[in-house]
N, CA, C and O atoms as a GROMACS GRO file, in nm:
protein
  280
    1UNK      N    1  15.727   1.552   2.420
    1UNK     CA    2  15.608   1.501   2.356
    1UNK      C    3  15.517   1.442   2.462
    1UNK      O    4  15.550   1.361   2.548
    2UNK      N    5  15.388   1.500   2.442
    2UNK     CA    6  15.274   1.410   2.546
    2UNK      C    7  15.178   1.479   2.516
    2UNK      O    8  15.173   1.567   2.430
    3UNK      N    9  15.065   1.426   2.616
    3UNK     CA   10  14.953   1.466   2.621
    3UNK      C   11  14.915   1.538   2.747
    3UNK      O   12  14.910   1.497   2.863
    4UNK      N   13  14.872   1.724   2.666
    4UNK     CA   14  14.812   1.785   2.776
    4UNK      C   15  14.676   1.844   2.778
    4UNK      O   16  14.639   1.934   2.702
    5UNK      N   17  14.611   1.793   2.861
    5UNK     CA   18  14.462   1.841   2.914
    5UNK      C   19  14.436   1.949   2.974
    5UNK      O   20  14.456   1.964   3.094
    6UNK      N   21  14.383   2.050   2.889
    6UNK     CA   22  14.342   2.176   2.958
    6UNK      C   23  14.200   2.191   2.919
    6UNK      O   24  14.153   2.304   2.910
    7UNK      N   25  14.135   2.099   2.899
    7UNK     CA   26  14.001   2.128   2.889
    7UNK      C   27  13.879   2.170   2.986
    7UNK      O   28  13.859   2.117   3.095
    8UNK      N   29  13.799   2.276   2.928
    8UNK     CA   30  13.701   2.375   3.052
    8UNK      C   31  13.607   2.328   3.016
    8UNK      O   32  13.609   2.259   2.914
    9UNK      N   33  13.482   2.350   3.093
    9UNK     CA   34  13.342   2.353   3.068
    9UNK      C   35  13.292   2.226   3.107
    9UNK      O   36  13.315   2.165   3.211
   10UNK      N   37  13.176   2.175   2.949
   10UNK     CA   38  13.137   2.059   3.028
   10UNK      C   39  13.208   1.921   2.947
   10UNK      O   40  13.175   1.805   2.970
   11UNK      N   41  13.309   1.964   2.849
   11UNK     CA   42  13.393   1.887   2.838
   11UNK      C   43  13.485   1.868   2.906
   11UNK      O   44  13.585   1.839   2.840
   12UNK      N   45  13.498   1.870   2.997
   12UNK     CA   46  13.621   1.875   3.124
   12UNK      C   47  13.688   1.758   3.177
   12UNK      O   48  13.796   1.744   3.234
   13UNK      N   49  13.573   1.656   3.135
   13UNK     CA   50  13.643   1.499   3.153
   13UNK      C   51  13.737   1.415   3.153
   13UNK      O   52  13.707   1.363   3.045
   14UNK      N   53  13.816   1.366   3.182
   14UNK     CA   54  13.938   1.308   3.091
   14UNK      C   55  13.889   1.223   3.004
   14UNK      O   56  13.782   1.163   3.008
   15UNK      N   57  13.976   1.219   2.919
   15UNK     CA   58  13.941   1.120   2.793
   15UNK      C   59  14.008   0.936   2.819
   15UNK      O   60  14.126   0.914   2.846
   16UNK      N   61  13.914   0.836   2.804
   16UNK     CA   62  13.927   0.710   2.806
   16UNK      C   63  14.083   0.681   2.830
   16UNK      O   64  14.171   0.756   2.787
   17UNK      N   65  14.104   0.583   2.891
   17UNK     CA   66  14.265   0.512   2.865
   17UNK      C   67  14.244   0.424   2.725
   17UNK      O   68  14.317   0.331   2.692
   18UNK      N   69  14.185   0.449   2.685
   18UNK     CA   70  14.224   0.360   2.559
   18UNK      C   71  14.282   0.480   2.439
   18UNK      O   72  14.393   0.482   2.385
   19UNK      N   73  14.180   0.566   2.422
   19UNK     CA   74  14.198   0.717   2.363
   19UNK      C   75  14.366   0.756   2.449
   19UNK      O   76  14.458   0.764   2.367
   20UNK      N   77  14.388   0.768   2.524
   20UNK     CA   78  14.485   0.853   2.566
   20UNK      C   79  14.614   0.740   2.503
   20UNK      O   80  14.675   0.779   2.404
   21UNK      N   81  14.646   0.624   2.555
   21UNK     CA   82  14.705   0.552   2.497
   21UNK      C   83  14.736   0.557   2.345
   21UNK      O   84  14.849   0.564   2.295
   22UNK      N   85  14.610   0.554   2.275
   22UNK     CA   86  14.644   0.554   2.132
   22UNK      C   87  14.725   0.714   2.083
   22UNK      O   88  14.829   0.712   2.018
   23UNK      N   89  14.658   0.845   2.127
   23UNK     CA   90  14.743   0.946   2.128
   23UNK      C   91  14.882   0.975   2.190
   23UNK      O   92  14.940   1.075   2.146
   24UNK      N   93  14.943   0.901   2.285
   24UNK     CA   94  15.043   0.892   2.316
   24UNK      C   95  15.137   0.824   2.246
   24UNK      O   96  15.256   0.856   2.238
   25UNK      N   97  15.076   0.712   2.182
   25UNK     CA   98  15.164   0.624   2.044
   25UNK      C   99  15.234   0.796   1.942
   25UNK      O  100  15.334   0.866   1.930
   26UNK      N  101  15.064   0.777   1.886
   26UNK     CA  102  15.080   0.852   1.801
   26UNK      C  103  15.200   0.983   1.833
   26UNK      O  104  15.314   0.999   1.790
   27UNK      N  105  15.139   1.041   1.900
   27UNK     CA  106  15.253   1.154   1.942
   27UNK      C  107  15.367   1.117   1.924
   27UNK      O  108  15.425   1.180   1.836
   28UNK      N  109  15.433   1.026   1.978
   28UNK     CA  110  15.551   0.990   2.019
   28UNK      C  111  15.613   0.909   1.878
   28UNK      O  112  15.735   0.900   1.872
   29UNK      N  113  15.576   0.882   1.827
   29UNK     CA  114  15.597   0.836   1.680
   29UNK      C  115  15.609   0.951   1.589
   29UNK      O  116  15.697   0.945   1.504
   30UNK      N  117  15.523   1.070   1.596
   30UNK     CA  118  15.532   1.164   1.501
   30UNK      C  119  15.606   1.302   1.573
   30UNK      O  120  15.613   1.411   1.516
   31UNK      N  121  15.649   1.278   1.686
   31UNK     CA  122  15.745   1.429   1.738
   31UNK      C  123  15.615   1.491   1.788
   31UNK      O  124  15.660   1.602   1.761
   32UNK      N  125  15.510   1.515   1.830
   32UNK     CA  126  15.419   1.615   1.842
   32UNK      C  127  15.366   1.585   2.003
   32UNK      O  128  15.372   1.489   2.080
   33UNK      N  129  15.309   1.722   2.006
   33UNK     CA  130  15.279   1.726   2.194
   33UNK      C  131  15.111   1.768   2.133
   33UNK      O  132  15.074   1.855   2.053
   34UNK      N  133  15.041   1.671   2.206
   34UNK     CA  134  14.880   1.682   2.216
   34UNK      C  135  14.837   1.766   2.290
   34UNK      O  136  14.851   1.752   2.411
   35UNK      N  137  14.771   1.876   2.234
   35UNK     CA  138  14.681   1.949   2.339
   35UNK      C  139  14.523   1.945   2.361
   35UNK      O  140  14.451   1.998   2.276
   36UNK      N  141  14.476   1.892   2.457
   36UNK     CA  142  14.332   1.821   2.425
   36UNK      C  143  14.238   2.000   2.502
   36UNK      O  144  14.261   2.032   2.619
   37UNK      N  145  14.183   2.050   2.451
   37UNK     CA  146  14.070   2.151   2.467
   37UNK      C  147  13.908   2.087   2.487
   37UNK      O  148  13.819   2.154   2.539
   38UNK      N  149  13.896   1.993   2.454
   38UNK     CA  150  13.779   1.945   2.472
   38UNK      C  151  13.802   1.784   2.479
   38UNK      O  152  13.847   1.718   2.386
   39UNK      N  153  13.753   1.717   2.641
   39UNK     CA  154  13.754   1.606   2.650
   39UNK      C  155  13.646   1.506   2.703
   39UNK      O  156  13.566   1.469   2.616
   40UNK      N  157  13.634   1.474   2.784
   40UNK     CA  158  13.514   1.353   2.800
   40UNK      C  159  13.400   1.394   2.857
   40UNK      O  160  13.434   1.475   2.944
   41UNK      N  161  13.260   1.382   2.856
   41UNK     CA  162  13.141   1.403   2.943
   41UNK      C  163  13.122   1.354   2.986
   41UNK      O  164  13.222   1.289   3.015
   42UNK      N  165  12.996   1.297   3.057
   42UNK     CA  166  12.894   1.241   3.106
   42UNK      C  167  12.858   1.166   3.005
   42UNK      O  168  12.882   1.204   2.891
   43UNK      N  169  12.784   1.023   3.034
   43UNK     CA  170  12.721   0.972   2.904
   43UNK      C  171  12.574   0.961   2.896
   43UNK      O  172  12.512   0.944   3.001
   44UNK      N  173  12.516   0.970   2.790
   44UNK     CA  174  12.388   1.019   2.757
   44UNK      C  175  12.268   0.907   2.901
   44UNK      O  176  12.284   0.802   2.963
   45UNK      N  177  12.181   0.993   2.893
   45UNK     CA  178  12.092   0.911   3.015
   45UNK      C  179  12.190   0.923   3.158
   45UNK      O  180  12.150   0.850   3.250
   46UNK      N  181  12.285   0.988   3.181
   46UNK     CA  182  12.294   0.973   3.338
   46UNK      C  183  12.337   1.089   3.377
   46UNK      O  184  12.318   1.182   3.298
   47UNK      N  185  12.410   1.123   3.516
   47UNK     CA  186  12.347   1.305   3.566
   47UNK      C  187  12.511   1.318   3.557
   47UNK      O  188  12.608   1.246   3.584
   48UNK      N  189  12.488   1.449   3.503
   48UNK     CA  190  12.634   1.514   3.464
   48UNK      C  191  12.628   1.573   3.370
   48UNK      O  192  12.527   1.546   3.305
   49UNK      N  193  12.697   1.652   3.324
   49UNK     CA  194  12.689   1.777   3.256
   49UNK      C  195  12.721   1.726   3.123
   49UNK      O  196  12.827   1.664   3.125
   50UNK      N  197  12.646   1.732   2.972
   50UNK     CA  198  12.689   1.699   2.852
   50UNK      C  199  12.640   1.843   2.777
   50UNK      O  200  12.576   1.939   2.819
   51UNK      N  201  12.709   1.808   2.628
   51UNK     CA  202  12.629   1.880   2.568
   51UNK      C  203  12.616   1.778   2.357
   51UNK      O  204  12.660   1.665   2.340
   52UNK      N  205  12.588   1.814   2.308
   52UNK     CA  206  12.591   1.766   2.181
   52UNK      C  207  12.578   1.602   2.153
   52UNK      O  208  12.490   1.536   2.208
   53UNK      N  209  12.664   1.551   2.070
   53UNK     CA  210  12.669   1.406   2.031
   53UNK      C  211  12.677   1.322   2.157
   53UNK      O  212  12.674   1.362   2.273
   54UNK      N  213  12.688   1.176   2.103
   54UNK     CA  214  12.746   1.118   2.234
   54UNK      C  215  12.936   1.075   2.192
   54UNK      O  216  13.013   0.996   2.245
   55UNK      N  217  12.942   1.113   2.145
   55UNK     CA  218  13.101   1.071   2.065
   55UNK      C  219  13.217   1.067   2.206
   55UNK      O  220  13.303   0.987   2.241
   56UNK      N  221  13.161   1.211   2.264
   56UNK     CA  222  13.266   1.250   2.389
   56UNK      C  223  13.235   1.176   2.505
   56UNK      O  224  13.306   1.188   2.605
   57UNK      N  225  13.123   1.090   2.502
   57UNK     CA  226  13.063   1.036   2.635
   57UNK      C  227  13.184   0.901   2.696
   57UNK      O  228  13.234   0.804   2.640
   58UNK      N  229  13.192   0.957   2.831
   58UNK     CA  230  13.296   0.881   2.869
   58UNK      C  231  13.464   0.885   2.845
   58UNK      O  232  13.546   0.802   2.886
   59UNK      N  233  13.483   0.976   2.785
   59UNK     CA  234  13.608   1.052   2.750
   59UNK      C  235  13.628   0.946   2.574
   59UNK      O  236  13.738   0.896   2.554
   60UNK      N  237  13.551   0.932   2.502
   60UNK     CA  238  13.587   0.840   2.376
   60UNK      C  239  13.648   0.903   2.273
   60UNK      O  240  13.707   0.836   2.189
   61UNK      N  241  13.643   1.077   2.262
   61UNK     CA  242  13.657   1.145   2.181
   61UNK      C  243  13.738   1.275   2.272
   61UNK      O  244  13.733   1.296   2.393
   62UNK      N  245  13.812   1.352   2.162
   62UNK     CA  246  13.825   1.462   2.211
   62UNK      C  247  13.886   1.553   2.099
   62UNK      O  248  13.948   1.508   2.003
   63UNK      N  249  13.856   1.712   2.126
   63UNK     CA  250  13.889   1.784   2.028
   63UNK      C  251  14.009   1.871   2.068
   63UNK      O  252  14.003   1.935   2.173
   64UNK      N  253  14.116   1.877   1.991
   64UNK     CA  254  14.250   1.869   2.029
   64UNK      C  255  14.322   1.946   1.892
   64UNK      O  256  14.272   1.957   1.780
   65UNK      N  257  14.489   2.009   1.952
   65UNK     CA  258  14.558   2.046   1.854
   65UNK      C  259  14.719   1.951   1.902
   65UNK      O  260  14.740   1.874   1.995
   66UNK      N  261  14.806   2.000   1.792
   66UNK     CA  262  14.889   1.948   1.730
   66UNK      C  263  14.973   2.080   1.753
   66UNK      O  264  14.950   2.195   1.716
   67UNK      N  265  15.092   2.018   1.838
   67UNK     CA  266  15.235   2.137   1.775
   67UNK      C  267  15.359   2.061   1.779
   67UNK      O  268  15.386   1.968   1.854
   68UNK      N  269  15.408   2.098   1.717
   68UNK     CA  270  15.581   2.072   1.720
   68UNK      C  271  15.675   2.180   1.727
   68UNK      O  272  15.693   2.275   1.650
   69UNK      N  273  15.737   2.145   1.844
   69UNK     CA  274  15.879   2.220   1.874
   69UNK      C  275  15.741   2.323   1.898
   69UNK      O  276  15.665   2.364   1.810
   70UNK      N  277  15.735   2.353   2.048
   70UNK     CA  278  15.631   2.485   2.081
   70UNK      C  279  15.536   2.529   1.975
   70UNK      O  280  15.460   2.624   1.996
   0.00000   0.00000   0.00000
């Protein structure tokens, strides 16, 4: 069980230690291995690659799956 980051593009960021922490609970409480596909940007107003909301800014968010047992 953990958390793995394979995220491309301009979500490529890592996601916050606070975010990663709380998914590592979680995981580890429910049997499941995190796979994060989309993780932190740039935050709005400064130079670096974003795209959409600001949700992902700074790694706060990320869009991710869920497996158990492979």
């Amino acid at each position: 069980m953990g958390i793995f980051q394979e995220q491309r593009g301009i979500r490529s960021r890592p996601i916050s230690d606070a975010l990663s922490k709380m998914l590592n609970a979680a995981a580890s409480s429910a049997g499941v291995d995190v796979h994060i596909f989309s993780g932190g940007q740039a935050a709005k107003g400064t130079k670096g690659a974003r795209t959409g909301s600001t949700r992902h800014d700074l790694g706060n968010a990320a869009d991710l799956t869920l497996t158990m047992d492979g």
